[in-house]
N, CA, C and O atoms as CSV, one atom per row, in Angstrom:
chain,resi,resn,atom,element,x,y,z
A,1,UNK,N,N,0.847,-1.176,0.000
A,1,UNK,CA,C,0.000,0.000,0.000
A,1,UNK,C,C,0.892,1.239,0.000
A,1,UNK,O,O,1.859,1.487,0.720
A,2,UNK,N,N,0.329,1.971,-0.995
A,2,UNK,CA,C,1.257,3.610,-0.796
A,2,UNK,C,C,0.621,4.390,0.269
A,2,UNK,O,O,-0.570,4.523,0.553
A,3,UNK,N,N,1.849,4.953,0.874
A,3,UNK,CA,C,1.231,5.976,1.772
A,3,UNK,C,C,0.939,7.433,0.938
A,3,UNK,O,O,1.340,7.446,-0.226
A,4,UNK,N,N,0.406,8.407,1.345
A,4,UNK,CA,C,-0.380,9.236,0.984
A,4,UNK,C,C,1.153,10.257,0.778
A,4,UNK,O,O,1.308,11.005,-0.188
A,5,UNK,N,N,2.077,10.099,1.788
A,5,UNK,CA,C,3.527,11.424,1.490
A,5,UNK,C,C,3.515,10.706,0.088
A,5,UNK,O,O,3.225,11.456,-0.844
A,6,UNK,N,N,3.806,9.237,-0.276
A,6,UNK,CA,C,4.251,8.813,-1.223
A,6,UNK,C,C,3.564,9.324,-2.392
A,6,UNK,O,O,4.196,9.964,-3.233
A,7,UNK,N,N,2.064,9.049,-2.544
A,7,UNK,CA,C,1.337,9.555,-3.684
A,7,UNK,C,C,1.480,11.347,-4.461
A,7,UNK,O,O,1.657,11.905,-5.544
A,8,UNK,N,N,1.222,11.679,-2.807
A,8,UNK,CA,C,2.088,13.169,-3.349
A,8,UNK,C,C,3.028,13.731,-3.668
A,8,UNK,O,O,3.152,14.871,-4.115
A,9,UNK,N,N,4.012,12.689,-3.383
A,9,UNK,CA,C,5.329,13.581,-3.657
A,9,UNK,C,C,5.582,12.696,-5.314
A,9,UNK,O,O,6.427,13.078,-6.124
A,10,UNK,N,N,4.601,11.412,-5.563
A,10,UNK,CA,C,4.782,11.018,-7.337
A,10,UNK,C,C,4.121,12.163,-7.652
A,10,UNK,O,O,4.886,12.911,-8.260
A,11,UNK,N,N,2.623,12.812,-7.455
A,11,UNK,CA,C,1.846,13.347,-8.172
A,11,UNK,C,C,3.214,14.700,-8.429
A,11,UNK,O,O,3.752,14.642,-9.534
A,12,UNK,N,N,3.709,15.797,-7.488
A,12,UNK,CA,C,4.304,16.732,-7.620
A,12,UNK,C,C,5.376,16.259,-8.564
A,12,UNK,O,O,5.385,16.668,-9.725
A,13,UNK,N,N,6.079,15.601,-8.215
A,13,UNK,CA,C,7.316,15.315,-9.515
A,13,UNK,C,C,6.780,14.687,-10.596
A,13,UNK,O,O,7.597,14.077,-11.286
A,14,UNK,N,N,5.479,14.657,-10.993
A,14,UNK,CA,C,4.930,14.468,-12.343
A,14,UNK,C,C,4.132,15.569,-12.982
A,14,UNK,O,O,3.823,15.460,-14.169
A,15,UNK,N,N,3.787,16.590,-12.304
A,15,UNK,CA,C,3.480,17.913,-12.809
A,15,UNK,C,C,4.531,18.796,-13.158
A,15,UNK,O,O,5.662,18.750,-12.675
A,16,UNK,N,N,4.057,19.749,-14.163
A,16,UNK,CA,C,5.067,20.740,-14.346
A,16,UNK,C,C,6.052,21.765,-13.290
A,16,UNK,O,O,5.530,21.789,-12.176
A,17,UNK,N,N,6.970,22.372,-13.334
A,17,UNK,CA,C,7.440,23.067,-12.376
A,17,UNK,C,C,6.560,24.261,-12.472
A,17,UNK,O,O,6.455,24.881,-11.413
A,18,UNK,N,N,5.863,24.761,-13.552
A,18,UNK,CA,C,5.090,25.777,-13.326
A,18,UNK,C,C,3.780,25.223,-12.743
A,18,UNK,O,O,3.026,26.197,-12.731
A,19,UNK,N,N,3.447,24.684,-12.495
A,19,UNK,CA,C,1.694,24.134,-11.848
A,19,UNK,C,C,1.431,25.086,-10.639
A,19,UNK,O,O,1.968,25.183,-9.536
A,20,UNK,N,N,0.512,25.685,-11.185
A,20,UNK,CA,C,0.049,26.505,-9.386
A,20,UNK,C,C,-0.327,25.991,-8.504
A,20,UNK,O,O,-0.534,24.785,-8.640
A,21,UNK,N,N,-0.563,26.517,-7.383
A,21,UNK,CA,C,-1.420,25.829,-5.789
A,21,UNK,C,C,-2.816,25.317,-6.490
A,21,UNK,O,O,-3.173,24.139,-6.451
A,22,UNK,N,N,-3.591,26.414,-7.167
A,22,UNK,CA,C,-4.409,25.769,-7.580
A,22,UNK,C,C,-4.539,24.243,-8.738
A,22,UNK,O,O,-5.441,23.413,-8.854
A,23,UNK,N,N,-3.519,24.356,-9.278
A,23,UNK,CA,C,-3.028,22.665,-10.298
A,23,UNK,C,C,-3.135,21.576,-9.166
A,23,UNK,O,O,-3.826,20.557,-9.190
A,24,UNK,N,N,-2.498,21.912,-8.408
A,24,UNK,CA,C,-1.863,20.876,-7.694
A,24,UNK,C,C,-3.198,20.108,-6.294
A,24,UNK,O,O,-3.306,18.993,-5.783
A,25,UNK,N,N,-4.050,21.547,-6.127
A,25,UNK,CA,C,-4.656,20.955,-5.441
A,25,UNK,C,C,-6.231,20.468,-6.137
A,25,UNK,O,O,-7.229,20.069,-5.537
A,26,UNK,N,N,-6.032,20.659,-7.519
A,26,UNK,CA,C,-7.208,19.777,-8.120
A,26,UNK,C,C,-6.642,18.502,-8.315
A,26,UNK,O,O,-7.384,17.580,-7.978
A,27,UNK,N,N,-5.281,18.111,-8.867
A,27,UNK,CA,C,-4.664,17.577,-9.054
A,27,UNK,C,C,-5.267,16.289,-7.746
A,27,UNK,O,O,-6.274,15.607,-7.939
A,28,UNK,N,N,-4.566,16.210,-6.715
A,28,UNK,CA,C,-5.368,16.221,-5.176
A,28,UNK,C,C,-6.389,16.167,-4.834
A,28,UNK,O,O,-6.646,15.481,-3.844
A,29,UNK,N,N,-7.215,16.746,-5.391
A,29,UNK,CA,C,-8.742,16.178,-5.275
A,29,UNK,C,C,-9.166,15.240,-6.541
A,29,UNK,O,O,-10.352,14.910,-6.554
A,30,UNK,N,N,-8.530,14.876,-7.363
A,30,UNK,CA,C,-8.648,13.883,-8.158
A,30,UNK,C,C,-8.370,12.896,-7.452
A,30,UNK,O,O,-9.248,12.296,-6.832
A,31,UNK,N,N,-7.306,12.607,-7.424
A,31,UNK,CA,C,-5.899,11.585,-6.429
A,31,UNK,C,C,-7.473,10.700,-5.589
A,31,UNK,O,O,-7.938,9.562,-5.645
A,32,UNK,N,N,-7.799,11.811,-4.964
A,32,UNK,CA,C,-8.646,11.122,-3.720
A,32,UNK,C,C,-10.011,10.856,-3.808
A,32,UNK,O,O,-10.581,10.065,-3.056
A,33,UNK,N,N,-10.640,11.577,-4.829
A,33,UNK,CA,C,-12.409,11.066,-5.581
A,33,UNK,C,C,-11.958,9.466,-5.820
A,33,UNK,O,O,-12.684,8.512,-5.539
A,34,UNK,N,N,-10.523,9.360,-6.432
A,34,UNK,CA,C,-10.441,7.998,-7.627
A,34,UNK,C,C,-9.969,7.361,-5.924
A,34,UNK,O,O,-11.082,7.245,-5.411
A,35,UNK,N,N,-9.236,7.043,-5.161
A,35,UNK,CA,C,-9.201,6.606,-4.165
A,35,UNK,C,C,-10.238,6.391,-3.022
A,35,UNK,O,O,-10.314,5.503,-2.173
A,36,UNK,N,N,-10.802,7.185,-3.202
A,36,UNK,CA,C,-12.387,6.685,-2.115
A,36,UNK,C,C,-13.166,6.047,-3.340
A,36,UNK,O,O,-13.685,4.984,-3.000
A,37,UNK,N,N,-13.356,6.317,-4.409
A,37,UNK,CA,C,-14.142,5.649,-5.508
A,37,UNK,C,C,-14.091,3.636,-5.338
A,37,UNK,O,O,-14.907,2.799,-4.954
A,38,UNK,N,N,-12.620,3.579,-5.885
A,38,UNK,CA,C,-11.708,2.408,-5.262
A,38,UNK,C,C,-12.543,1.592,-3.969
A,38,UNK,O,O,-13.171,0.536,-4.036
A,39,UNK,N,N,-12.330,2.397,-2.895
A,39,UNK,CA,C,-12.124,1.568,-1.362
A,39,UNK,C,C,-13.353,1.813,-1.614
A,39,UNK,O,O,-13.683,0.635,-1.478
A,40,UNK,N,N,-14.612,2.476,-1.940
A,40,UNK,CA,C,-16.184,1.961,-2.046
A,40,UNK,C,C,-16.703,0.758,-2.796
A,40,UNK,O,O,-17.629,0.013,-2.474
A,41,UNK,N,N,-16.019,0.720,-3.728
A,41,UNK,CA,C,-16.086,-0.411,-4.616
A,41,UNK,C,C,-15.413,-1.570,-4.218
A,41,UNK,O,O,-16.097,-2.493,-4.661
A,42,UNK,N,N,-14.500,-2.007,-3.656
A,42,UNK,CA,C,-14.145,-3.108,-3.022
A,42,UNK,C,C,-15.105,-3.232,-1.825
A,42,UNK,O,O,-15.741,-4.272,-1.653
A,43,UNK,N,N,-15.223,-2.071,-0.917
A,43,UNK,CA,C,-16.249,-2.553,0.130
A,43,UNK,C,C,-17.650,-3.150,-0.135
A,43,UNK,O,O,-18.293,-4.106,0.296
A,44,UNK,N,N,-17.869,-1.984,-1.195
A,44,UNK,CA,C,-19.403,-2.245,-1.196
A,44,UNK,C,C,-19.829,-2.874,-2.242
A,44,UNK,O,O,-20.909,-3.458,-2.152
A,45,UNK,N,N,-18.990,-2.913,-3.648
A,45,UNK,CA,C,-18.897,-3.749,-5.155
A,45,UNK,C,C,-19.763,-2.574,-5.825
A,45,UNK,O,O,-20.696,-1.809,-5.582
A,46,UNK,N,N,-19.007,-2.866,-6.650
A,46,UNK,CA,C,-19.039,-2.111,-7.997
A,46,UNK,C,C,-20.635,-2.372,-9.055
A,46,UNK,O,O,-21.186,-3.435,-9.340
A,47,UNK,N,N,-20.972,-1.127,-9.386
A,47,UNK,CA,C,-22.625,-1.851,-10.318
A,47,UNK,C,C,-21.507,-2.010,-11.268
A,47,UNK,O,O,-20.394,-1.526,-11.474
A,48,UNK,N,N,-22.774,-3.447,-12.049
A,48,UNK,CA,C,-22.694,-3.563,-13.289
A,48,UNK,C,C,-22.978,-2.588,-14.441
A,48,UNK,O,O,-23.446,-1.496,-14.119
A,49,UNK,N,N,-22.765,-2.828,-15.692
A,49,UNK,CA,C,-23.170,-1.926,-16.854
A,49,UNK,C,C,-24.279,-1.541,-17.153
A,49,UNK,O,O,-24.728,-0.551,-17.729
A,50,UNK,N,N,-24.725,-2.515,-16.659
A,50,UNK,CA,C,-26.774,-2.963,-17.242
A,50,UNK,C,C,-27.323,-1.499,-15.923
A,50,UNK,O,O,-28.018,-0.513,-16.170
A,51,UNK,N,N,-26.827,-1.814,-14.887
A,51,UNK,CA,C,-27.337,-1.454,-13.584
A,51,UNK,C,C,-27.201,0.241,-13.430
A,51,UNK,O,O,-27.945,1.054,-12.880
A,52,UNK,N,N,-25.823,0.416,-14.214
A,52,UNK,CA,C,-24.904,1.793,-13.927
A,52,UNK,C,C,-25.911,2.597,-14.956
A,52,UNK,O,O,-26.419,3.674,-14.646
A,53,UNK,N,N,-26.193,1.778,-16.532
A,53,UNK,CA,C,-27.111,2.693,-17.459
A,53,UNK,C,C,-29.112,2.698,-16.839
A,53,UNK,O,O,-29.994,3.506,-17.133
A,54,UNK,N,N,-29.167,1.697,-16.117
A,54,UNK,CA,C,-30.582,1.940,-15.596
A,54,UNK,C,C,-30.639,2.811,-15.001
A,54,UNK,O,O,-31.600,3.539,-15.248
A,55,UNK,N,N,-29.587,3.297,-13.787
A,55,UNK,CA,C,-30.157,4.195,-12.786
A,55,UNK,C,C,-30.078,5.739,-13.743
A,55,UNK,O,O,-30.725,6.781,-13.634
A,56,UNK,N,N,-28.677,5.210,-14.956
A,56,UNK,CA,C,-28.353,6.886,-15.103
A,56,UNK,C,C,-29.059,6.960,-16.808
A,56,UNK,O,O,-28.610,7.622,-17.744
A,57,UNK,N,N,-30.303,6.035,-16.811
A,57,UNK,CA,C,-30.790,5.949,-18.071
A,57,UNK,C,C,-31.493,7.336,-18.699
A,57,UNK,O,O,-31.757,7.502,-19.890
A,58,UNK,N,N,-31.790,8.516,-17.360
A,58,UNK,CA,C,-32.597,9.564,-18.431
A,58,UNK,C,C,-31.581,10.528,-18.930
A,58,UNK,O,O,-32.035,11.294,-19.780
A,59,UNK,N,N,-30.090,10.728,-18.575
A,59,UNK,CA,C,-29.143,11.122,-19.336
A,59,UNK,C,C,-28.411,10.545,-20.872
A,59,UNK,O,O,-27.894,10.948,-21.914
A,60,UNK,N,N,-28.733,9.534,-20.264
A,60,UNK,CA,C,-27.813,8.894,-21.794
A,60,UNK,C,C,-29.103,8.719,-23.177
A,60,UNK,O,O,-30.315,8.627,-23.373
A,61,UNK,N,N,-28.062,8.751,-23.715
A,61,UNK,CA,C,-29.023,9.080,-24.805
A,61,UNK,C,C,-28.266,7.688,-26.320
A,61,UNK,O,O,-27.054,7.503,-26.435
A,62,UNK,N,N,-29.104,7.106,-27.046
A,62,UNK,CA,C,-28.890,6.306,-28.052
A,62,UNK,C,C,-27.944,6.566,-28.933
A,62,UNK,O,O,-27.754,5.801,-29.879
């Protein structure tokens, strides 16, 4: 398991040297949507395709 110094200090040495506070801390709130996304889905399992387009069926479109 990575620790969290670890993830940040890949994410920073993979952005530009110009990236602002603000880059870095969307950057960071990505990191961690896709990481709680993750640990919900192992806890709780992941919908299927069928399941994911039923609930979100009045957006999608043919």
């Amino acid at each position: 398991m990575t620790t969290p110094k670890a993830e940040v200090t890949e994410l920073l040495s993979s952005l530009p040297d110009t990236a602002s506070y603000e880059d870095i801390q969307y950057h960071l709130y990505i990191l961690e949507k896709i990481r709680r996304g993750a640990e919900r889905a192992e806890t709780e399992g992941a919908l299927s395709h069928e399941e994911a387009k039923k609930r979100l069926g009045r957006w999608l479109t043919n």
